[in-house]
N, C-alpha and C positions, 0 to 999 in steps of 0.2 A: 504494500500500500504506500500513496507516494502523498495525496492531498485530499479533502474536503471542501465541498465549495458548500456555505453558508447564505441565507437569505437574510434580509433586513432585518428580522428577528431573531438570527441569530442559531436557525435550525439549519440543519445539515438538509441540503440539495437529492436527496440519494445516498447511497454507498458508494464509498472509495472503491475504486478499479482495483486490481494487484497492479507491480507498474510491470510485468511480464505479460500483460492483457494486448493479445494482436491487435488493438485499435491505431497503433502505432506505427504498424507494416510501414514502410516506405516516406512516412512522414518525413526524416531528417531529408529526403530529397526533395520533398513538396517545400519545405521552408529555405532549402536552397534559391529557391525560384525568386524568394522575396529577400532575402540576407543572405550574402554567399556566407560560404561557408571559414574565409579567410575574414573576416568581417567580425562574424561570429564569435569565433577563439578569439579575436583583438580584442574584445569588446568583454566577456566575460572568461576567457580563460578555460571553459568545460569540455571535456571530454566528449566524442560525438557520441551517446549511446542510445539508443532507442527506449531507452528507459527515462530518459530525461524528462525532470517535468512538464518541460517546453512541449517536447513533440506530444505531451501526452495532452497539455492544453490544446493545443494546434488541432490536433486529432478532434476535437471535442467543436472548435468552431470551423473544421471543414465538412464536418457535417450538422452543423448548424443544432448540436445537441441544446436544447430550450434552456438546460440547467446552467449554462456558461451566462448565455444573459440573461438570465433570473438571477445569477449569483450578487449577493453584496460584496464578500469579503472570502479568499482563497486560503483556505487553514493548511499547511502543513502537516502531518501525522502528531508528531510530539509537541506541537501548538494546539492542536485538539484539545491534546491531553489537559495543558494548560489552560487553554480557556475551559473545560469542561469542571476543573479543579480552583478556578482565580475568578473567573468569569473577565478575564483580560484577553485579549487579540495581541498577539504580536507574533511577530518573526524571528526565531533566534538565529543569529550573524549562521553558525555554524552549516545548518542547514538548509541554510535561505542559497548560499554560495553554492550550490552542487545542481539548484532549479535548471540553470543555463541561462537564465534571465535576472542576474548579478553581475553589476557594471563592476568591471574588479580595480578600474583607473579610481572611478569616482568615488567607491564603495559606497553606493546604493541602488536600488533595483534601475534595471537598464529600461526606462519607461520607452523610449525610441523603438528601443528593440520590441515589444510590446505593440506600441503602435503598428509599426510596420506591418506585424503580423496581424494585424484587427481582432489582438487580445485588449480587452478594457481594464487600462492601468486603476479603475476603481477599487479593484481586486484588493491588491498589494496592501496588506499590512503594514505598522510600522516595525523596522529592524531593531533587535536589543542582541548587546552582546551576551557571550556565555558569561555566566556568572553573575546576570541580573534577576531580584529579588523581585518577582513580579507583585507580590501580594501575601496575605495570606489566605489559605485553606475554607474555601466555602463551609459554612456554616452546616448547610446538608450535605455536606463532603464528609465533616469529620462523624455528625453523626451517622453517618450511611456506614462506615466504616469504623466505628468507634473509640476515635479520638476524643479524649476528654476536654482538649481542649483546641481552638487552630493552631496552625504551626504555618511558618515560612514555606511558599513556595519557588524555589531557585531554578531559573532556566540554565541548566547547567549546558555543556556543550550536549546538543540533542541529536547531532548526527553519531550514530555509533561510533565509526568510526573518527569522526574528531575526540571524542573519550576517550578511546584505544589508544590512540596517539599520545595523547596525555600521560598517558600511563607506563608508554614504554621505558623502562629504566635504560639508562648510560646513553640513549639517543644523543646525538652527535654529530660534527661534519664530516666522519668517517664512516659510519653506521645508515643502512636503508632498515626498513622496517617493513614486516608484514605484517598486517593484520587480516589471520588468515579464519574463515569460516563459509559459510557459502560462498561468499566471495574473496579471494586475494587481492588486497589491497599495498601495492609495492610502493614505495616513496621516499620519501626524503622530507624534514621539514626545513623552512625554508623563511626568511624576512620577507621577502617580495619575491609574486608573481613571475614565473616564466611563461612569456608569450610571445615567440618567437615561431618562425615558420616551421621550423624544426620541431620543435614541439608538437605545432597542431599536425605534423607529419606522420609526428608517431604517435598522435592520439594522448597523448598526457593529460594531465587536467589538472587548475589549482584550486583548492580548495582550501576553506576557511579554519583554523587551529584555534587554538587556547591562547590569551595573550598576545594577541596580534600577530600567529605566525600564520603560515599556507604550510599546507598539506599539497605538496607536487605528488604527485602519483600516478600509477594505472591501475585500472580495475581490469583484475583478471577472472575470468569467472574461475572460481576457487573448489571449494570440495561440494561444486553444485552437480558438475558431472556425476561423481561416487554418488553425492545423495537418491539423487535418482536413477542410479543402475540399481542399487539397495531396496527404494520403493519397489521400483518394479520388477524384482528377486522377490521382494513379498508377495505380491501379485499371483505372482509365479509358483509360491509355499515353499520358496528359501528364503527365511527370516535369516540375516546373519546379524551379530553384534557385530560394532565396532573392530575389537580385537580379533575377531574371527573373522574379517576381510581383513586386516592387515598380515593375518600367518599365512591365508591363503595368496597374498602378494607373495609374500616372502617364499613363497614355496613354486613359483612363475618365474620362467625363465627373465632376466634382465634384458631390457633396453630393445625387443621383441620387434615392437611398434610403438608408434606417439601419434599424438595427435596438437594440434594449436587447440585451447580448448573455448577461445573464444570467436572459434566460425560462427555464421548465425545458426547452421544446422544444429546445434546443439543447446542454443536460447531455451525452446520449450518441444521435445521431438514428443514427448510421449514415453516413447521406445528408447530410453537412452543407449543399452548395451548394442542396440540392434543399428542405431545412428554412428557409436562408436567403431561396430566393427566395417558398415561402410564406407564411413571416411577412409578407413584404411585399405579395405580393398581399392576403391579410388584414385588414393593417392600412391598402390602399387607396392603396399606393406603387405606380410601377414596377417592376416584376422586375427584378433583376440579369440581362441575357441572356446575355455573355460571361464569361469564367474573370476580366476584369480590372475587369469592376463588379463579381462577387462580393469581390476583395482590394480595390477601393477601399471595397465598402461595409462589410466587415469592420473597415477601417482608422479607416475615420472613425467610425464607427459606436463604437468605443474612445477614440477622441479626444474625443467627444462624452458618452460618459459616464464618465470623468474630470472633466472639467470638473463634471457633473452630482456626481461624489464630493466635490471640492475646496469647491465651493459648501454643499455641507453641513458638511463638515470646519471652513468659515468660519463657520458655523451654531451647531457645537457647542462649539466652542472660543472664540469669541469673537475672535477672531484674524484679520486679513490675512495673506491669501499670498500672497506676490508673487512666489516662483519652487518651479519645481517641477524635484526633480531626480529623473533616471530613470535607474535603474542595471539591469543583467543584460542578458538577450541582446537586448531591445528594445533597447538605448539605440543599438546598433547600425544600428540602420535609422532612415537620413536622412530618409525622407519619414515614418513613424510618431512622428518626433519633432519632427517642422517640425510635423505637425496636429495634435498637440497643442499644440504653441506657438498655432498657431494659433484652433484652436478655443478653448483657455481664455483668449486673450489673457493669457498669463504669458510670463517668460521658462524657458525649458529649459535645463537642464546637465545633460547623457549624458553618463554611465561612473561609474566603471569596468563596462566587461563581465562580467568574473565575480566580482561585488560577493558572492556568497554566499561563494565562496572564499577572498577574501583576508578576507572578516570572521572566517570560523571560524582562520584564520589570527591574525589580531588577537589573538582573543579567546585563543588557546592562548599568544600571544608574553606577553600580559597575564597571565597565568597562571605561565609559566615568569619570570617577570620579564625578561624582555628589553624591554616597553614598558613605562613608567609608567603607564599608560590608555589608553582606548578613546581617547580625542580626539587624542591623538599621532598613533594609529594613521590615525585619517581626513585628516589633514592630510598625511601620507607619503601617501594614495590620490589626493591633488588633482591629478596629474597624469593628460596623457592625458584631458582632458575635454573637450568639445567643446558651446559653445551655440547654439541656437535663439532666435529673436525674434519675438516673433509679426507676422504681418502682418497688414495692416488690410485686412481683408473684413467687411461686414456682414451677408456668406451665411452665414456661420455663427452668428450669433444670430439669424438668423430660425431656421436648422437648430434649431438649441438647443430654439425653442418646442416643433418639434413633436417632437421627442425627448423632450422631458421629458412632454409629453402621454405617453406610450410608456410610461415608466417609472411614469406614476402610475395608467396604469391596472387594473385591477382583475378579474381573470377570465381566462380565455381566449379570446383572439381569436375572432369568428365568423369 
């Protein structure tokens, strides 16, 4: 779920879409029509993805859906939550910036860009950064829930991933960061925006931090592949746990086949193991034939473009990285963080596990003044970490070639 659209009173328009809902098919080309695309990234910095709130707006007034102009006011998800808790509107900085309709020069909403598209800048709320104390706790809030008394409510950073970030301990101008869980989010934090041709070349995006920094990164689709070969293994009445698709990797031969895992054929297939093993026939690999080459080649297949992320990340920034630290529910899984050690030949430090939590935690403690800053905060998170070193195989830089073949190419697979 991506936003809510609200009427003059303050009621919700409908139900939130998922931002995976096909209304979006081809959108980013229809909005090409109106804002190139070079234009775009100049102006807000985001990443092209079909998920974006943009195209998901856009989507809504090219087919002229009633509820767009019916709307008062364009809620956010964890603005919802807020206004549903404060009875306040706003926008918090963190997740407002990832819309695609965040001016990143001006820092505030890109009303131009807006026009242009014949979205109604009415929408737009007003911007508050992380860390702002909206109010206190409705009255039928605390009793719904049985608080005895109200309490503060803190807009803390409300994008997950800006949380995560917060939380990653020793982050540095040496160090990239994953925050890995459905999705891989690879990056770097940063003082100011990159917005450079290059960048919007290779799809980067910046995004809004803790303390006035940017989140540069790319979104990889992350352990959404596995998720859904797993689902539909249940389907199937092969329930596995966690652990028991990681031994069954470990017991699949190595580096078999790969995949790029963010083709669109694997956005939303249904069929994931069955999209997986024909990409690879496809692209003129071995098929996955068991449930344990599809999780080794999911795994590596992620290991491998990471590495493919980081190498650019050293591209645009200028910068060596010499460790990569990976926080959320990945960091959890031993073998997904050894191939990565591996394949980027860096070192790995996993955890904290739930890096979004203790950040929006942080960021609230930093607020109420119980922390001095965010960097107090991440040095209290240093514990509970666990590293990877990569080991010396030179299968996986031959892998690398032909993965990155994969990624640069162009089209859809015959």
């Amino acid at each position: 779920m991506d936003f809510a659209l609200l009427d003059g009173t303050g009621e919700m328009l409908g139900n939130p879409y998922h931002y995976r809902d096909r209304r979006t098919e081809g959108i980013s080309e229809y909005v090409d029509g109106y804002v190139s695309p070079q234009r775009l990234y100049e102006k807000t910095g985001i990443q092209r993805l079909p998920i974006n709130t943009l195209y998901q707006l856009v989507s809504m007034r090219k087919a002229d859906d009633p509820r767009l102009n019916a709307a008062a006011t364009l809620v956010l998800i964890p603005d919802l939550l807020h206004y549903w808790m404060t009875g306040r509107i706003v926008a918090e900085y963190t997740n407002a910036t990832t819309t695609q309709f965040y001016d990143a020069h001006a820092q505030r909403w890109a009303v131009d860009v807006f026009e242009e598209l014949h979205l109604p800048p009415r929408i737009l709320p007003p911007i508050v950064a992380p860390g702002t104390i909206l109010g206190e706790l409705l009255p039928e809030v605390c009793s719904d829930v049985g608080l005895p008394r109200s309490v503060p409510v803190i807009a803390s950073a409300s994008h997950d991933t800006a949380s995560a970030v917060a939380a990653v301990p020793g982050l540095d101008e040496r160090s990239a960061y994953i925050s890995s869980g459905t999705w891989s989010l690879v990056g770097v934090e940063k003082p100011q925006p990159i917005l450079s041709d290059r960048a919007r070349e290779l799809n980067f995006t910046n995004e809004g931090g803790v303390e006035g920094t940017i989140r540069f990164l790319k979104n990889v689709a992350g352990f959404w592949l596995l998720q859904e070969c797993r689902r539909h293994w249940q389907h199937e009445g092969r329930s596995y746990t966690w652990p028991e698709l990681v031994t069954l990797a470990e017991q699949a031969a190595p580096l078999r086949s790969v995949v790029d895992p963010d083709r669109p054929e694997f956005v939303n297939p249904g069929n994931m193991p069955a999209a997986i093993r024909e990409y690879c026939r496809r692209s003129g690999q071995p098929e996955p034939d068991s449930d344990g080459e599809v999780v080794r080649c999911c795994l590596e297949s992620l290991a491998l473009k990471h590495r493919w992320v980081v190498a650019a990340l050293e591209e645009l920034t200028d910068r060596r990285l010499d460790t990569i630290r990976i926080v959320g529910g990945g960091s959890q899984n031993h073998l997904f963080c050894q191939l990565t050690a591996d394949a980027c030949h860096r070192t790995v430090v996993a955890g904290p596990v739930e890096a979004t939590a203790l950040g929006n935690i942080l960021v609230q403690a930093v607020a109420s003044g119980h922390l001095p800053d965010i960097a107090s905060g991440r040095q209290a998170a240093s514990e509970a970490q666990e590293v990877f070193e990569p080991r010396d195989s030179g299968d996986w830089d031959a892998a690398f070639v032909g993965f990155d073949e994969l990624v640069q190419a162009t089209g859809k697979l015959e």
